[in-house]
LOKOL-441091 format. One record per residue (C-alpha): x, y, z; residue number from 1. Coordinates in steps of 0.02 Angstrom, whole numbers, plus 50000, padded with zeros to 5 digits. Each point is the difference from the previous one (the first is absolute). Example, Ala and Ser with C-alpha at 12.3 -4.5 7.8 and 13.67 -1.06 7.14 Angstrom:
2
50615 49775 50390 1
50069 50172 49967 2
This chain:
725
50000 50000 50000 1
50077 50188 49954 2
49994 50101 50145 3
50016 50170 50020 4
50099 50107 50118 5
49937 50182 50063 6
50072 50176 49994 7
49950 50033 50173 8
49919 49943 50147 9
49819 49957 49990 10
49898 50072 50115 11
49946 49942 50153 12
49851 49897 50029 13
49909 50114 50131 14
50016 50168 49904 15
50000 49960 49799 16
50051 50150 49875 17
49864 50128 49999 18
50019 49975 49802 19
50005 49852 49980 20
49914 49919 49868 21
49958 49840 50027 22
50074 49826 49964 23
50043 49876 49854 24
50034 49828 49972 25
50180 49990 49936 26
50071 49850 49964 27
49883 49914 50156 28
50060 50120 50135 29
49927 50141 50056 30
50083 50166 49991 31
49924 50163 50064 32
50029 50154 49858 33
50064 50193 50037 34
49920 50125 49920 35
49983 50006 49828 36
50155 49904 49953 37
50041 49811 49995 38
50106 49970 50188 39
50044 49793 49963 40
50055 50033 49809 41
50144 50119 50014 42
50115 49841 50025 43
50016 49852 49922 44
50089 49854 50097 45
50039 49879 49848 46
50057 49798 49990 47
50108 49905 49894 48
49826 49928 49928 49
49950 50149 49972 50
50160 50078 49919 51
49973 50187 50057 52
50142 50117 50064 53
49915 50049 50169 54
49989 50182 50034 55
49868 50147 49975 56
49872 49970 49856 57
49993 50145 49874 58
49897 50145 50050 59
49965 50115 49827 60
50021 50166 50030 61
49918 50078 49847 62
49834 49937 50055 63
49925 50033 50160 64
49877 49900 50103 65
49855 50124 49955 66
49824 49970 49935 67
49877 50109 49935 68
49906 50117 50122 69
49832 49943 49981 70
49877 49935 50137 71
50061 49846 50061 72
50147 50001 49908 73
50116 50019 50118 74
49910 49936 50154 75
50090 49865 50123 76
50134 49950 49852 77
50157 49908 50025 78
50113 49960 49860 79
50081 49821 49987 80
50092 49907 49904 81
49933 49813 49913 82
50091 49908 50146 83
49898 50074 50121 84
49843 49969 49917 85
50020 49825 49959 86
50118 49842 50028 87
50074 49985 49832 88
49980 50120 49866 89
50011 49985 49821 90
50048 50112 49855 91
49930 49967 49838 92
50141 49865 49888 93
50079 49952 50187 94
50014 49814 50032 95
50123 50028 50148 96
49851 49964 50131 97
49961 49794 49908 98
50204 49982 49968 99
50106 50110 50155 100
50129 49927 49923 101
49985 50048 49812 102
50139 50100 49895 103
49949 50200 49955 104
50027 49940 49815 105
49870 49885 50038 106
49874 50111 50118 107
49902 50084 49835 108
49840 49889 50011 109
49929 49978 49805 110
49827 50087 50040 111
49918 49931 49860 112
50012 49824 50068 113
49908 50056 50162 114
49869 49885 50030 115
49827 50067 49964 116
49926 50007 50181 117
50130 50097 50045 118
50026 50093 49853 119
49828 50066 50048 120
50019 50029 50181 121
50138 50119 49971 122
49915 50119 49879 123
49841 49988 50116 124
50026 50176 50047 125
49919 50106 50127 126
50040 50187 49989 127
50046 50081 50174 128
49953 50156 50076 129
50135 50102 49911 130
50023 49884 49865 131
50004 50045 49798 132
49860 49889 49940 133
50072 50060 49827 134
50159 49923 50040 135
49933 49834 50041 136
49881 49961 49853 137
50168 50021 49881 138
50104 49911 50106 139
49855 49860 50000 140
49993 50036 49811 141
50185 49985 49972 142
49998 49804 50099 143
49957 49930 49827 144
50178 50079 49937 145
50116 49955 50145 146
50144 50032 49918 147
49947 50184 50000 148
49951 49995 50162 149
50161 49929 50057 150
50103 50169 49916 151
49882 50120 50109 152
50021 49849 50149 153
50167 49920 49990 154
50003 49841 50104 155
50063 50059 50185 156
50010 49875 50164 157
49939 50044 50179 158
50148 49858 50045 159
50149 50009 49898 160
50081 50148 49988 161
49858 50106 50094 162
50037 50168 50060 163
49840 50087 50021 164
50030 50080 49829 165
49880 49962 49835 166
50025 50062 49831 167
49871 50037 49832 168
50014 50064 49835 169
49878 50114 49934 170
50008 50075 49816 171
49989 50190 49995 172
50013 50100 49822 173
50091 49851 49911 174
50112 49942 50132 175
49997 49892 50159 176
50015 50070 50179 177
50054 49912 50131 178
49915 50029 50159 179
50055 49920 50173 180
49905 50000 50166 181
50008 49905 50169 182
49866 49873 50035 183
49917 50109 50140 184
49798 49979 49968 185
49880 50094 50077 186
49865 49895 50123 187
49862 50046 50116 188
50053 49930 50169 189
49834 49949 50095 190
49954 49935 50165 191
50060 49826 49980 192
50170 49972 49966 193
50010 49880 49872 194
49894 50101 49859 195
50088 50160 49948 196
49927 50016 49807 197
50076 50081 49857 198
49923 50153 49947 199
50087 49971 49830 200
49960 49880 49860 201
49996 49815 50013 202
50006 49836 49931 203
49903 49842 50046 204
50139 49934 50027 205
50036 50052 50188 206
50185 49972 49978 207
50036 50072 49849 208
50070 50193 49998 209
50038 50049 49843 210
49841 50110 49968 211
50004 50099 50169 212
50178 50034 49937 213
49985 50036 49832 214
49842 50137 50062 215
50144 50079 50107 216
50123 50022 49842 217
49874 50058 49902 218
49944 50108 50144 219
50171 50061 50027 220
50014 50021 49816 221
49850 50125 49992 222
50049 50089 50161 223
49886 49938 50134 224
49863 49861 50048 225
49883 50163 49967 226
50039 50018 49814 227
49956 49826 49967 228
49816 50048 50053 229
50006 50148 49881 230
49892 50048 49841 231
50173 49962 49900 232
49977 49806 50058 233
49959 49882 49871 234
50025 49826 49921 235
50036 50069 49846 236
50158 50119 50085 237
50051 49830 50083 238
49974 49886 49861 239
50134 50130 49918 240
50123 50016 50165 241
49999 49826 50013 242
50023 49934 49828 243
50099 50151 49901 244
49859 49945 49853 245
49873 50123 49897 246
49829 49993 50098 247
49848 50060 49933 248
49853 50024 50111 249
49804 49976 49921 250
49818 50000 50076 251
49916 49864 49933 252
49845 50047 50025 253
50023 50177 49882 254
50083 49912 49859 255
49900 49940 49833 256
49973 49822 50039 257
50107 49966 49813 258
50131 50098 50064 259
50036 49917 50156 260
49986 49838 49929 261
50137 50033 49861 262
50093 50074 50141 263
50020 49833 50077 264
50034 49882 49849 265
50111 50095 49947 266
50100 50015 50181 267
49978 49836 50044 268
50126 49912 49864 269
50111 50117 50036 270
50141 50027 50139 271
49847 50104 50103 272
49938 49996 50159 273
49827 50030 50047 274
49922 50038 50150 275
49834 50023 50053 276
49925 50089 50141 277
49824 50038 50084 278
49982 50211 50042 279
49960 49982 50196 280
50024 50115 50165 281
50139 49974 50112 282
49879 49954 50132 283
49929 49853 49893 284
50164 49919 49938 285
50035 49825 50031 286
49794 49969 50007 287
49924 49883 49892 288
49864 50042 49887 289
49844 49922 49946 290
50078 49965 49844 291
50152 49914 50076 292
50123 50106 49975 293
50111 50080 50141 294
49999 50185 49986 295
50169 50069 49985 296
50053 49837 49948 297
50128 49982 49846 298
49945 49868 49877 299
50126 49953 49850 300
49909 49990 49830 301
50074 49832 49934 302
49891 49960 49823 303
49832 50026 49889 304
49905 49858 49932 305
49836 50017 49886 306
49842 49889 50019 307
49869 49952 49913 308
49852 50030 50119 309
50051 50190 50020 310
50036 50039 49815 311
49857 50092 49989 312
50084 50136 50116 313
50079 50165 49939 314
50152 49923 50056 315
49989 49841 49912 316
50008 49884 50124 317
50137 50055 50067 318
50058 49934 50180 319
50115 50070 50100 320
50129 49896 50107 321
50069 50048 50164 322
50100 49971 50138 323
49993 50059 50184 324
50195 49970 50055 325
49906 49976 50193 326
49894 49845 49949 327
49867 50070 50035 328
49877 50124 49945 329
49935 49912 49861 330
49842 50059 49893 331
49856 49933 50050 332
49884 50053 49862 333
49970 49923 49807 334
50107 49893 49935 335
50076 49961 50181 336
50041 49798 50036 337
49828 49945 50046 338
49896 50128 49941 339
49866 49972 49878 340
50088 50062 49849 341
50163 49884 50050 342
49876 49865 50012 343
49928 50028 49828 344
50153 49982 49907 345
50047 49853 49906 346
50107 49871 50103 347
50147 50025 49872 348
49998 50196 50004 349
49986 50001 50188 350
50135 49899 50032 351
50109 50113 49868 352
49964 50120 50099 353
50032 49923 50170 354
50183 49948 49937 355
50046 50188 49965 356
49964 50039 50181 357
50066 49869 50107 358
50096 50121 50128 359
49909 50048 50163 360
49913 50157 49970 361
49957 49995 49827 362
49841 50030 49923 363
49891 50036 49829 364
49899 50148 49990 365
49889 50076 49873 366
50090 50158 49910 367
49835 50094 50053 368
50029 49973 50165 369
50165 50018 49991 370
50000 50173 49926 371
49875 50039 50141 372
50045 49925 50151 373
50170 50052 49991 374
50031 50207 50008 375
50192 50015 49964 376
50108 49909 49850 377
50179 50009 50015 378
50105 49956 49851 379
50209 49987 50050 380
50088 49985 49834 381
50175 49886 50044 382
50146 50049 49915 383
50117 49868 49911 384
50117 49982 50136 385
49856 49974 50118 386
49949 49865 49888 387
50161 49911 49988 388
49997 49998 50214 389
49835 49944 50011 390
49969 49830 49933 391
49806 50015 50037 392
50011 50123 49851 393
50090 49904 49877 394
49862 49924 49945 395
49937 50158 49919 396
50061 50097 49859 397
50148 50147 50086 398
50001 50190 49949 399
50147 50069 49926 400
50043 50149 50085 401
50072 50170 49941 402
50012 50138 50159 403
50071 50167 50004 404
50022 50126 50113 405
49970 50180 49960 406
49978 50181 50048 407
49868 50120 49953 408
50104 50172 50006 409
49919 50180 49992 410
50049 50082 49837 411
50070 49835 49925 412
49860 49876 49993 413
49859 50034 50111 414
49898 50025 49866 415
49824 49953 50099 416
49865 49933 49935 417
49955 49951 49802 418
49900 50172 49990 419
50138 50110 50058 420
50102 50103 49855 421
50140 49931 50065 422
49968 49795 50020 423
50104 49958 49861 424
50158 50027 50116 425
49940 49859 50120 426
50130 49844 49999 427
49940 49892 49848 428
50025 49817 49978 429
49965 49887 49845 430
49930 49828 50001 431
50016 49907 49846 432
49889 49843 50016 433
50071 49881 49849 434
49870 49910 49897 435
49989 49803 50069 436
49880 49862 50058 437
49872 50056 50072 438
50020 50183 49938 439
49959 50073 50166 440
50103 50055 50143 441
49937 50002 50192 442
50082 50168 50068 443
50009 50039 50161 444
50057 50191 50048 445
50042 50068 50156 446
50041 50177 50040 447
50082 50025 50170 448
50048 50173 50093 449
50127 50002 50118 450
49943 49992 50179 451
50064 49987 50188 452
49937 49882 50158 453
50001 50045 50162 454
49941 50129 50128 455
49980 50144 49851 456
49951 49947 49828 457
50024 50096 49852 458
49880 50101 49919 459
49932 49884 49861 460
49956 50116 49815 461
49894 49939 49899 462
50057 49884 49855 463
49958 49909 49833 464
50040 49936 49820 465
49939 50027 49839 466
50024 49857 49870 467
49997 50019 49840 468
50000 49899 49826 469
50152 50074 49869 470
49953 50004 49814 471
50122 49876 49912 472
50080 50155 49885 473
50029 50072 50178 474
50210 50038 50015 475
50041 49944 50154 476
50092 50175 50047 477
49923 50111 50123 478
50003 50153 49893 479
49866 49950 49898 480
49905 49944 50176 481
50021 50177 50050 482
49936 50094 49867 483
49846 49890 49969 484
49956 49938 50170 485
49828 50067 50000 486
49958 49904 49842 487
50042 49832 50088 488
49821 49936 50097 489
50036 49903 50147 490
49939 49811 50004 491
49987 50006 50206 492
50030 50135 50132 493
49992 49960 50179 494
49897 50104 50117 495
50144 50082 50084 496
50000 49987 50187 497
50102 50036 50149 498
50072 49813 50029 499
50143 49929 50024 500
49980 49891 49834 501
49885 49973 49850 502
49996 49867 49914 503
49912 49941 49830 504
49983 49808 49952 505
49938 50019 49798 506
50018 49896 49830 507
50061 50053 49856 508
50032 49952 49839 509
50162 50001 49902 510
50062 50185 49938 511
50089 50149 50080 512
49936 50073 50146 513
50049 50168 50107 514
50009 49993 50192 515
50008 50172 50091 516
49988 50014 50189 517
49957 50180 50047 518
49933 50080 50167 519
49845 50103 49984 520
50068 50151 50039 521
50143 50082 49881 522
50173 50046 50088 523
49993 49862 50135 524
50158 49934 50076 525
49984 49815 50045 526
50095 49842 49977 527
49924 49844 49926 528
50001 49814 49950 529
49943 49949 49843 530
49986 49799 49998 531
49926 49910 49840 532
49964 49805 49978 533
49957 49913 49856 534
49950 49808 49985 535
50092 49991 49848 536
50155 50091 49896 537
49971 50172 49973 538
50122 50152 49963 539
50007 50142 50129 540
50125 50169 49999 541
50002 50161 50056 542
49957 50148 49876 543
50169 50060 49963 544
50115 50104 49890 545
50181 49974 49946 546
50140 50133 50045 547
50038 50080 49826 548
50035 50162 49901 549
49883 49958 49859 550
50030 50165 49907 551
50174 50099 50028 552
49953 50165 49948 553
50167 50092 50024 554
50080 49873 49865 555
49859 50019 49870 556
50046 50171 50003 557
50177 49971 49975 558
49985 49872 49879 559
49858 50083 49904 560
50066 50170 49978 561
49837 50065 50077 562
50028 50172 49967 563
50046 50116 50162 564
49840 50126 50055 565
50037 50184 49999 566
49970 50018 50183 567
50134 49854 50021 568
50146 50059 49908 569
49960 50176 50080 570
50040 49925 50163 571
50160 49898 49927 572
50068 50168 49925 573
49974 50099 50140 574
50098 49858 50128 575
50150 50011 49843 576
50009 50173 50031 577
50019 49997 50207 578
50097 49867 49973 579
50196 49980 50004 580
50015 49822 49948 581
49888 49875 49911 582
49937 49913 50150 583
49843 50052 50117 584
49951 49964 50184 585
49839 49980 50086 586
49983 50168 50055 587
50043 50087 49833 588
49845 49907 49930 589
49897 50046 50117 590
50067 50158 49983 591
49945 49989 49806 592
49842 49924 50009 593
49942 50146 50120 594
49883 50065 49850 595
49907 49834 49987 596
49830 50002 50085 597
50012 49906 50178 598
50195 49990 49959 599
50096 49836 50066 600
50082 50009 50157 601
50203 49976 50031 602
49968 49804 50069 603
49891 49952 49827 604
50152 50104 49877 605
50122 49885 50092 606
49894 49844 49989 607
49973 50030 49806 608
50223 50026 50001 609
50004 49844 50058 610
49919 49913 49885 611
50148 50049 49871 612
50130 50020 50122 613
50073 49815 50026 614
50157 50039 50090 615
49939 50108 50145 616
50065 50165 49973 617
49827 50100 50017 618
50034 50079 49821 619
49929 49973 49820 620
50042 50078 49823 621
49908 50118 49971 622
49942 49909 49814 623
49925 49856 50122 624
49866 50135 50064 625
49879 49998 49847 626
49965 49830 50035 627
49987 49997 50179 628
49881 50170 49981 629
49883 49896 49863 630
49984 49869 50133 631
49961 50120 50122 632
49887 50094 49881 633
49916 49836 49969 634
49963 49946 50190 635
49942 50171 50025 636
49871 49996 49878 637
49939 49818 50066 638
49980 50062 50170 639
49902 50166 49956 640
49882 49866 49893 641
49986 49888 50174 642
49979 50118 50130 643
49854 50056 50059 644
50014 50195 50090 645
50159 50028 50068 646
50058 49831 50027 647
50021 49801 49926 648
49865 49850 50101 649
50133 49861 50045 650
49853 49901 49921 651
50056 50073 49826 652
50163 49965 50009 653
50020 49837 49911 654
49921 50069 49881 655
50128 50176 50009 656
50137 49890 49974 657
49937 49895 49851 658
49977 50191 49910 659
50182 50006 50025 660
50031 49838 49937 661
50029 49903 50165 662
49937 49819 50097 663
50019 49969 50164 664
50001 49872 50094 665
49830 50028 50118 666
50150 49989 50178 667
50091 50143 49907 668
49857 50097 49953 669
49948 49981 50216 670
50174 50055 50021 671
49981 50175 49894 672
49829 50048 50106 673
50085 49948 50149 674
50181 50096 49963 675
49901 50146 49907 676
49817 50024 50032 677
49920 50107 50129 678
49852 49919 50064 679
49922 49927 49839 680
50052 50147 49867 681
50163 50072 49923 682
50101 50158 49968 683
50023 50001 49821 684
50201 50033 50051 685
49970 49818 50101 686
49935 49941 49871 687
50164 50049 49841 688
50105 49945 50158 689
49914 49837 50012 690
50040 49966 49796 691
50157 50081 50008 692
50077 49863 50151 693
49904 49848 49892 694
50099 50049 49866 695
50156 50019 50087 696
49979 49836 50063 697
49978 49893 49825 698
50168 50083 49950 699
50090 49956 50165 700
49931 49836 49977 701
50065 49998 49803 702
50168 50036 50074 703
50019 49886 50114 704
49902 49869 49895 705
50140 50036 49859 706
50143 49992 50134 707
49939 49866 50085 708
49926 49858 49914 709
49988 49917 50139 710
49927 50140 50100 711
49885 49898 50134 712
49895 50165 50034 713
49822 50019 49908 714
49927 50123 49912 715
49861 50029 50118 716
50136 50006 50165 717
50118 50122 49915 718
49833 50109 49974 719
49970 49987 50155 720
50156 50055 50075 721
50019 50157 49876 722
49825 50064 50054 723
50033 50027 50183 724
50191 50048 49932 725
């Protein structure tokens, strides 16, 4: 028997602690508690059986031992750890309580050989007083996957290696957190001193921990026990946390009947889960119905099946198969075992359908019913690696997964929503579905903002996307998406709302579709996650544009013999004359061009120098200037035709830079607005500086290209570097 030593003297007899809070059973003797903290648990006197290092169990000191003020709440608690509440507790994939003696590499019990009965007893769950009833319908939901289950849960022993300290995983905006606690658990001590009660979640199984501890991680995860009570709380947002998949949330009950029902063949064959909810109060979860169900209750949509005797129905004869992970909760209305529409069907279809529900807890139900009795429909969309670690999944077809992570930036590409002016700068991406057998493509889209956990949330905006179908003539350059955005008509566009995700699950036929994720208002700054799964090969890239000079108007000039303007060769004669030798600076330019309207500063003379001046002395001849003044001449006029008032919309400027004959790449054109841009507009001087350092950089990159053949810098990184030069 472990025993456990105190951290100070108990009390005496005649004159117990004025708060103390009553007694426990602990490992079969009795132990009187101190206040609001666990007095027998702070020590843990180990055996060589047993194979822990004794010494003081881990206390976590991120995560206080406080519940939510509310009535009751608080009242007469104690907090304990598993050993004190029963003999021999058990984590979820430990087998160190049947085999003491068992190696760690052979502790990790394979759940999905747990015998039924007890299968059942452990996902028997009864929600506690400050438990997340949210919480434990996914984690019920996700029993049918344990594989998943075991990434959130890792296997963990309350014998070897024990030290008071648990760990989860929980996946927040793409990535998986680690969260740790101590095994404290809150109880109501009463009178008698072997009944202290959790006021957390449970399991049937009265040994078995790993829900009351996974509540605490995910409480400690969101902040408090309070938070998991909040509006914010629901299966869908744990379905998510705990799986890292696309969920999608319905109402049955509001959807077209035809709608619903191709929701769910065309889920089912594919690497989806499906969960299925009834829309009860707090108060009344865990009650049964008088249809059977358990309010609250998950149940795992498993299969459809069609029958003759209801083909007269708008759904066909469509029934629904399900699966309560609890064993128990079964429908108890038509097409139940034993009712009078089971009883009708032919001996060979009834036992067809009795083989495809052979675990405890499944059951047929009409798809009326279904679509009635049940008031939420969550749909969790596994990724491919997901399906490779679960082989419960491998028997259905896997997504292929493309995910990217993005930011919507004012003045760059927060373009808002498809009736805004300026929607065409959103981030674009192309899917090219390839024609095949059949020639459709399931598509499942998810749009994801960036968000934080904890004691303050973020501020969720409002988000969407807007898909639409590209002609086949369409170029696949964004150019000709920017000047005739308006004339493309969107296939789908999400209601935009402030969530953390939405998510789309659509068909679609072969062809070239256009995927833009926008917020609904314009000039919103706000990180996202784009993920996209197909069920079968299809093409997917970001809208983008090459770094090029695709016309050099400085050396048509030269090579053309364009002849030199009046105004031009005024200003050439005039720096001759001032002039003692043949070469000019910056400032004698300047100097020059002071008759030009809205002359050039000193800093844009010396940037268009540069451009001719390849060994560095900050000089040019003064026959390279009629060039360099056509070029300037040139990106003058293209910003006086792109500006509107006084200054250039960073929304235009893609379009600025093709008038003066340049791509770029769409992380170089985010660099100009952020090195250049005030706000989400341009100085027309910004915006001649701006061409003047891209062209600076393609001839320092044509240098060192030419010197260098093995130059291991990029185009787009030597860009880069000159800009913030």
């Amino acid at each position: 028997m472990k025993k456990f030593m105190r951290t100070r003297p108990p009390p005496t007899p005649a004159h117990p602690a004025q708060n103390s809070n009553g007694l426990s059973k602990g490992g079969g003797v009795r132990h009187e508690r101190d206040g609001h903290h666990s007095t027998m648990s702070r020590y843990w006197s180990g055996s060589d059986e047993d194979r822990v290092p004794p010494g003081p169990l881990w206390e976590d000191p991120d995560f206080g031992l406080q519940l939510p003020e509310r009535r009751r709440a608080t009242h007469n608690v104690v907090w304990l750890r598993p050993h004190e509440l029963c003999l021999r507790p058990r984590f979820l994939g430990d087998t160190s309580v049947d085999a003491p003696h068992q190696e760690e590499t052979e502790q990790a019990v394979q759940i999905e050989t747990e015998p039924p009965d007890q299968f059942a007893a452990r996902w028997c769950v009864e929600v506690g007083e400050v438990g997340c009833s949210a919480l434990c319908s996914a984690a019920a939901a996700l029993a049918l996957t344990p594989r998943l289950l075991a990434r959130v849960a890792p296997p963990q022993s309350f014998r070897n290696g024990y030290t008071g300290r648990f760990r989860f995983q929980f996946w927040v905006f793409g990535s998986w957190r680690e969260v740790c606690i101590d095994d404290r658990l809150p109880a109501r001590a009463t009178r008698t001193p072997h009944n202290a009660r959790l006021l957390v979640s449970r399991s049937g199984l009265a040994d078995d921990f790993t829900l009351p501890l996974l509540e605490k991680a995910y409480a400690k995860l969101h902040g408090s026990y309070g938070a998991l009570a909040g509006a914010s709380a629901s299966v869908a947002r744990a379905l998510q946390e705990l799986t890292g998949g696309v969920v999608q949330s319905f109402s049955p009950p509001r959807q077209p009947p035809r709608l619903l029902l191709q929701v769910l063949h065309s889920a089912l064959p594919r690497s989806t889960i499906i969960i299925a909810t009834t829309t009860q109060e707090k108060e009344s979860v865990g009650r049964r119905l008088r249809n059977g169900l358990i309010a609250g209750q998950a149940y795992c949509v498993t299969g459809l099946a069609r029958v003759r005797e209801e083909s007269n129905t708008e759904a066909g004869g469509a029934l629904v198969r399900l699966r309560a992970p609890s064993g128990r909760g079964e429908w108890a209305g038509a097409w139940a075992r034993g009712s009078a529409q089971w009883r009708a069907l032919a001996a060979a279809d009834r036992d067809l359908l009795e083989s495809r529900a052979t675990q405890p807890g499944h059951f047929w139900m009409s798809f009326a019913d279904f679509a009635r009795a049940f008031g939420r429909l969550e749909l969790v969309h596994v990724g491919p690696d997901d399906w490779l670690r679960e082989p419960s999944l491998q028997s259905k077809r896997a997504w292929r997964a493309v995910v990217a992570r993005r930011r919507w930036r004012p003045g760059y590409n927060a373009g808002g929503p498809p009736s805004a002016p300026t929607a065409h700068a959103n981030p674009q991406f192309q899917l090219q579905v390839p024609r095949g057998e059949p020639d459709e493509c399931h598509v499942v889209v998810s749009v994801m903002q960036q968000y934080t956990v904890g004691a303050r949330p973020t501020r969720l905006h409002a988000i969407g996307f807007a898909l639409y179908e590209l002609p086949p003539s369409a170029p696949p350059a964004r150019p000709h998406l920017a000047h005739g955005f308006a004339e493309l008509r969107p296939l789908d566009v999400t209601h935009e709302c402030a969530a953390r995700e939405v998510a789309t699950f659509f068909t679609v036929p072969s062809g070239r579709y256009l995927l833009v994720p926008h917020t609904r208002l314009p000039h919103t700054s706000a990180a996202f996650l784009l993920r996209i799964l197909t069920d079968r090969h299809t093409d997917v890239w970001e809208v983008n544009e090459d770094n090029a000079i695709i016309r050099d108007i400085a050396a048509e000039f030269e090579q053309e013999g364009w002849p030199v303007p009046k105004d031009m060769q005024s200003i050439v004669n005039k720096l001759l004359r001032k002039q003692e030798t043949e070469e000019v600076e910056g400032e004698a330019v300047a100097e020059g061009l002071r008759c030009w309207r809205g002359r050039p500063s000193v800093e844009l003379c010396r940037a268009l120098i540069a451009l001719r001046d390849p060994g560095l002395t900050g000089r040019v001849s003064i026959n390279q200037l009629p060039p360099l003044l056509a070029l300037l001449a040139c990106w003058r006029a293209a910003v006086a035709g792109t500006r509107c008032g006084r200054r250039v919309s960073t929304y235009r400027l893609r379009a600025l830079l093709w008038g003066c004959g340049l791509t770029a790449s769409n992380k170089v054109l985010e660099c100009l607005v952020l090195r250049y841009a005030r706000g989400t507009t341009l100085a027309p001087e910004d915006c001649l500086l701006a061409l003047a350092r891209l062209h600076l950089a393609h001839e320092r990159y044509r240098c060192l290209d030419a010197k260098l053949k093995t130059n291991p810098l990029s185009l787009e990184e030597m860009i880069l570097m000159t800009i913030y030069s």
